[in-house]
C-alpha positions as CSV (number, residue, x, y, z in Angstrom):
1,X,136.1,-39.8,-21.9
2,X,135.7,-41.3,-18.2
3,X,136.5,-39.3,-15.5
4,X,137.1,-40.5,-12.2
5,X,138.4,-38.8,-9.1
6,X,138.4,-40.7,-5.8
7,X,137.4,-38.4,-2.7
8,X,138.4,-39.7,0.7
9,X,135.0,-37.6,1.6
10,X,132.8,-36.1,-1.4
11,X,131.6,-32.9,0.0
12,X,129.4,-30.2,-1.5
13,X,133.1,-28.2,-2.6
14,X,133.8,-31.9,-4.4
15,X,130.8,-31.5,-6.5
16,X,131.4,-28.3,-7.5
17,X,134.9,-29.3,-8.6
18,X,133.2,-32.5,-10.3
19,X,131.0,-29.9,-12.2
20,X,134.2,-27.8,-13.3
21,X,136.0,-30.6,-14.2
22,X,133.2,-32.5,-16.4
23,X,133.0,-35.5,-13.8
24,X,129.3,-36.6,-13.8
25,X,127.9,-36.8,-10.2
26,X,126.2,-40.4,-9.1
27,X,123.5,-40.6,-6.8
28,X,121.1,-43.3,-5.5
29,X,118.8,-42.8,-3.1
30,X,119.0,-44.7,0.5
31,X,116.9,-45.5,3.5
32,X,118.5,-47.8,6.2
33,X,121.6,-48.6,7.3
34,X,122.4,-51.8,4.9
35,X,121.4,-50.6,1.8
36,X,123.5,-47.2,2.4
37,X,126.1,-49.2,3.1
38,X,126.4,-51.5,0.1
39,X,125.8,-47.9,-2.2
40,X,128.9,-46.4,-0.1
41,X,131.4,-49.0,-0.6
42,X,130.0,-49.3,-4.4
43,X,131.1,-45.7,-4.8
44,X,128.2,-43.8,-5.4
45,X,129.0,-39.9,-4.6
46,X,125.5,-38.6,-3.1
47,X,123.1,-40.6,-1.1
48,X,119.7,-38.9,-1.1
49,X,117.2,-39.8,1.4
50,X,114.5,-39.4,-0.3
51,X,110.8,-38.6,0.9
52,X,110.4,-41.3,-1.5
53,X,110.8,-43.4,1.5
54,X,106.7,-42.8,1.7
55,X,106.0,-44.6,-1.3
56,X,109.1,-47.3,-0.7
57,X,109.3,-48.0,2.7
58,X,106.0,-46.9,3.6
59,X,103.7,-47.9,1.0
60,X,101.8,-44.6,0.8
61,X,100.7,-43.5,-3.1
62,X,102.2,-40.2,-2.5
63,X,105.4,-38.3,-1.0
64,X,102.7,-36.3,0.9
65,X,101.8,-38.3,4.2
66,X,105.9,-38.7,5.5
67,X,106.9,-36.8,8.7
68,X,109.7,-34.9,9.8
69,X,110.1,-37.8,12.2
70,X,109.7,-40.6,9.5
71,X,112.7,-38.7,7.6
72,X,114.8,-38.3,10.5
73,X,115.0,-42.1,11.2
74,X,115.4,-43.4,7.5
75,X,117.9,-40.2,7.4
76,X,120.1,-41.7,10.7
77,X,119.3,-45.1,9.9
78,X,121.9,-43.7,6.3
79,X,124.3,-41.8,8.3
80,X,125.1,-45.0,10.2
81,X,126.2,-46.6,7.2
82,X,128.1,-44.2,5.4
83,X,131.7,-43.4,5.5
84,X,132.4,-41.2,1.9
85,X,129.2,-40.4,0.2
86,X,127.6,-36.9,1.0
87,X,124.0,-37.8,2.6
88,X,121.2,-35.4,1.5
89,X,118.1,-35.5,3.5
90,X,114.7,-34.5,1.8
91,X,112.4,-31.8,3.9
92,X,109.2,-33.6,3.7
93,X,106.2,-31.9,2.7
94,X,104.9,-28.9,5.0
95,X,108.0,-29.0,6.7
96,X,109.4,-26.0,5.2
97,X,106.8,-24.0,2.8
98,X,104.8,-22.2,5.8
99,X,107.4,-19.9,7.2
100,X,110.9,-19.8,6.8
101,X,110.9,-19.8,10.7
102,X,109.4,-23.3,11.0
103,X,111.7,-24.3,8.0
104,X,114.4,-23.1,10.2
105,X,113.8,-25.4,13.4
106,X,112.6,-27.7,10.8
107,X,116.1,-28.2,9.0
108,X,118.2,-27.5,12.3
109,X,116.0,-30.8,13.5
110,X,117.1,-33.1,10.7
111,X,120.9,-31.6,11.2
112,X,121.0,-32.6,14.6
113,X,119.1,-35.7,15.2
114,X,120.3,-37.2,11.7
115,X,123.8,-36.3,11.3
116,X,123.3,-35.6,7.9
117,X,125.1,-33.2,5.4
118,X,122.7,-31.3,3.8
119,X,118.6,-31.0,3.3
120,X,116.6,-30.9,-0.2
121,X,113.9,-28.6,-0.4
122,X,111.3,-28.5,-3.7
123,X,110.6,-25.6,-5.1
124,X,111.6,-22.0,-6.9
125,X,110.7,-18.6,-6.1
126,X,107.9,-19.1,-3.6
127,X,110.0,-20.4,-0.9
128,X,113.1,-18.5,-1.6
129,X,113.3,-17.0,2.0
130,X,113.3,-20.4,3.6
131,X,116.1,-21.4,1.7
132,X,117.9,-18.5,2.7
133,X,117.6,-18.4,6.2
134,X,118.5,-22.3,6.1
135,X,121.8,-21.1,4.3
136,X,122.5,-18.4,6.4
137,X,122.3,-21.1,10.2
138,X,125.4,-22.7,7.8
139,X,123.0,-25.4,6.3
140,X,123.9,-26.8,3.0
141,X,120.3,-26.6,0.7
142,X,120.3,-28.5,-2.7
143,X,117.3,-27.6,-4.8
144,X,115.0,-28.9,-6.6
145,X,112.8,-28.0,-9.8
146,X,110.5,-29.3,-12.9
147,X,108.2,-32.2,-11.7
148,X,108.0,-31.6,-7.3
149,X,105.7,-34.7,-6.7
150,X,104.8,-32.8,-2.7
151,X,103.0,-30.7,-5.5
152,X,100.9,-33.4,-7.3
153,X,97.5,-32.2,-6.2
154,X,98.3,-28.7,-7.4
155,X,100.0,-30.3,-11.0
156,X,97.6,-33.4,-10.5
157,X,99.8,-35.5,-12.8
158,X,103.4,-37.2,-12.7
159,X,103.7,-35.9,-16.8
160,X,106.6,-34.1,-17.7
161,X,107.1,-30.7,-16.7
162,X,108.1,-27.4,-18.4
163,X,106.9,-28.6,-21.1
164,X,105.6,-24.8,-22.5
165,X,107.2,-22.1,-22.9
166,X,106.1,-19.7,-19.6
167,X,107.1,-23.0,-17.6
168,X,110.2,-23.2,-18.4
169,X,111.3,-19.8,-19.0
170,X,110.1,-19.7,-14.7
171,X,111.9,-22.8,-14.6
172,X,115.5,-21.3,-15.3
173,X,114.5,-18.1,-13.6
174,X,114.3,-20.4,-10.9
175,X,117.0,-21.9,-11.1
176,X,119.2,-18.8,-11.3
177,X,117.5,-17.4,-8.1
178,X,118.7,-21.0,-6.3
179,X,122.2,-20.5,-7.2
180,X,121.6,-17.2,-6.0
181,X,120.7,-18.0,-2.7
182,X,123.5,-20.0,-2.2
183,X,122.2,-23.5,-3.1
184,X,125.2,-26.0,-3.6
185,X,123.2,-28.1,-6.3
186,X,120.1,-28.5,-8.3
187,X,118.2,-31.4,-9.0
188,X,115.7,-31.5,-12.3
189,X,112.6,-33.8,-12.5
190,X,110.9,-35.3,-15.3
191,X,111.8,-32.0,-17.9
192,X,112.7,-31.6,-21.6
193,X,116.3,-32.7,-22.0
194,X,117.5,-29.6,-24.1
195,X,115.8,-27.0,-21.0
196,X,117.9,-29.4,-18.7
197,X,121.3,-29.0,-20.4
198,X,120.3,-24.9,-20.8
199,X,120.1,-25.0,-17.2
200,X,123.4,-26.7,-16.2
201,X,124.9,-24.4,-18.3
202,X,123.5,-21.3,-17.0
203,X,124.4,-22.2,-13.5
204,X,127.6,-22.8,-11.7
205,X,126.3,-25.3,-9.7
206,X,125.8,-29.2,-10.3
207,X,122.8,-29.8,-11.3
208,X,121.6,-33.5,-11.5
209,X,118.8,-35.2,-13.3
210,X,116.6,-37.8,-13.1
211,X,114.2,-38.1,-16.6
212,X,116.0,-35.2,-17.7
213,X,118.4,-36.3,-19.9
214,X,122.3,-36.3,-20.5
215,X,123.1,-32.8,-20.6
216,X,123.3,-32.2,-16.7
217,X,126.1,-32.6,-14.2
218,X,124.6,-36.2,-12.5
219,X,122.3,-38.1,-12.4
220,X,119.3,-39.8,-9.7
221,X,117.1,-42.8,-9.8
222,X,115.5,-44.3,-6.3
223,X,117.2,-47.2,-5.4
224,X,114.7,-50.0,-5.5
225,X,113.3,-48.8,-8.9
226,X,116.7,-49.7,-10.3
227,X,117.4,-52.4,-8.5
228,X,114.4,-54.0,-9.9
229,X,112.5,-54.4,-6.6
230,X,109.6,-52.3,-7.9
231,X,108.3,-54.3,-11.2
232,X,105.5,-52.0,-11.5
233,X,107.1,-48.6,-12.1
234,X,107.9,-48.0,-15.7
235,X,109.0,-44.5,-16.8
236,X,110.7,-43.8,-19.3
237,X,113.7,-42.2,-17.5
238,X,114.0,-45.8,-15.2
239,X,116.9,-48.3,-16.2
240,X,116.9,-51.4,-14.4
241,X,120.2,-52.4,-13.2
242,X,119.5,-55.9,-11.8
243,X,116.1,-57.7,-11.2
244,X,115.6,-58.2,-8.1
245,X,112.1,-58.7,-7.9
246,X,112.7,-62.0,-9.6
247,X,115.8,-63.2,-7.5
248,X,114.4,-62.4,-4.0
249,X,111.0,-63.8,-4.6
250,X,112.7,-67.0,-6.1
251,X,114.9,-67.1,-3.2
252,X,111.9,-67.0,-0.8
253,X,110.3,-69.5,-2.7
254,X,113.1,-71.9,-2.1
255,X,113.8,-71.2,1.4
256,X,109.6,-71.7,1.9
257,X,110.1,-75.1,-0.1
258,X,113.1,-76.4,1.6
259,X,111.2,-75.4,5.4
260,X,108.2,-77.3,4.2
261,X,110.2,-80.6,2.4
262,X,112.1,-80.8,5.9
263,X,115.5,-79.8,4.0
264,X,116.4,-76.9,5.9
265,X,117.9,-76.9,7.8
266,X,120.6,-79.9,7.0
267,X,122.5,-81.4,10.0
268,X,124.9,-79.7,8.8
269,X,123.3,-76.7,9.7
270,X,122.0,-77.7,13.2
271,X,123.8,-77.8,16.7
């Protein structure tokens, strides 16, 4: 059964209605102005800006080397371009797991100079009180468990997480202490689909997924990963949507032809 229910505005209230009513929550994630743009007026509910941006925008082989700045500007580049999805900002790495103080300032930063609607932290128990001081300045916190790729040199794989027992009994005791806090959702990374679907049911709030199967609240992929832009990235969790690896590189191809064969531009297309 499709459910749809248009929101002049999705809010973090509207995806805890989705959750009650058994909507499933979209999300894509965005980093400029156009491309939020184009994912807005498709209809997508949550734009995250990810810290993915490091390895998308940035070209870096981790999430590790983006900065508070970096995020700020792929964050307000979004903003500009969105007029009814709910933007969720990442808290890059070291930004928020040193003191709850710094993760403070830290979030009130991205608030501010961003306009965004909420931040995304990674993590369970250990950075609970950073979470919690966030939520009580009136900052909406989304959370984020199983595969946290700002931890890859402690895990020092991308493999699935929670895979064993102790993992994942953490893993929901985690996920319970979020809710706790006061998180408004949860996201899951790269986890066994039957944990997944125990945690969205032992939680009130959405929790979305991304290589974590069906049995969550939403789902998440990164933008140019399903967009085909990124032919080099095949997990299992990843369906391409269009290829567009193939289409702009053929369209450059052209255009580079037509420059060099004196077609372009045409009369037509000259003053």
């Amino acid at each position: 059964m499709s459910v749809h229910t248009e929101f002049k505005k999705v809010t973090t209230n509207a995806l805890q209605e989705m959750k009650r009513r058994g909507e499933k929550i979209s999300m894509l994630t965005a980093y400029d102005f156009t491309m939020a743009k184009l994912v807005d007026e498709a209809g997508i509910d949550v734009v995250l800006v990810g810290d993915s941006a490091s390895n998308v925008m940035a070209g870096f082989e981790t999430t590790l080397p983006i900065t508070l700045e970096h995020m700020i500007y792929h964050a307000s580049s979004v903003v500009r371009g969105i007029d009814r999805a709910l933007v969720v900002v990442d808290m890059p790495f070291g930004s928020y797991q040193g003191n709850s103080k710094e993760a403070l300032s830290n979030a009130i930063r991205i608030m501010k100079e961003s306009g965004g609607h909420a931040v995304k932290l990674e993590g369970g128990g250990e950075i609970i009180d950073s979470i919690e001081r966030i939520l009580r300045a009136g900052i909406p916190v989304m959370g984020h468990l199983g595969l946290t790729p700002q931890s890859i040199y402690k895990f020092g794989t991308y493999s699935v997480r929670a895979k064993e027992e102790a993992e994942a009994s953490q893993l929901l005791v985690d996920a319970v202490a979020l809710e706790k806090a006061g998180c408004f959702a949860l996201v899951l990374e790269k986890i066994p689909s039957a944990l997944a679907t125990q945690v969205a049911k032992a939680v009130d709030i959405p929790v979305i997924g991304i290589g974590a199967g069906g049995g969550v609240d939403g789902q998440v992929l990164v933008l140019h990963d399903m967009l085909g832009m990124n032919h080099t990235f095949n997990p299992r969790f990843l369906r391409r949507y269009a290829n567009l690896h193939k289409e702009i590189t053929g369209a450059v191809q052209r255009y580079v032809q037509d420059v060099k064969d004196c077609d372009f531009p045409s009369a037509e297309e000259s003053y």
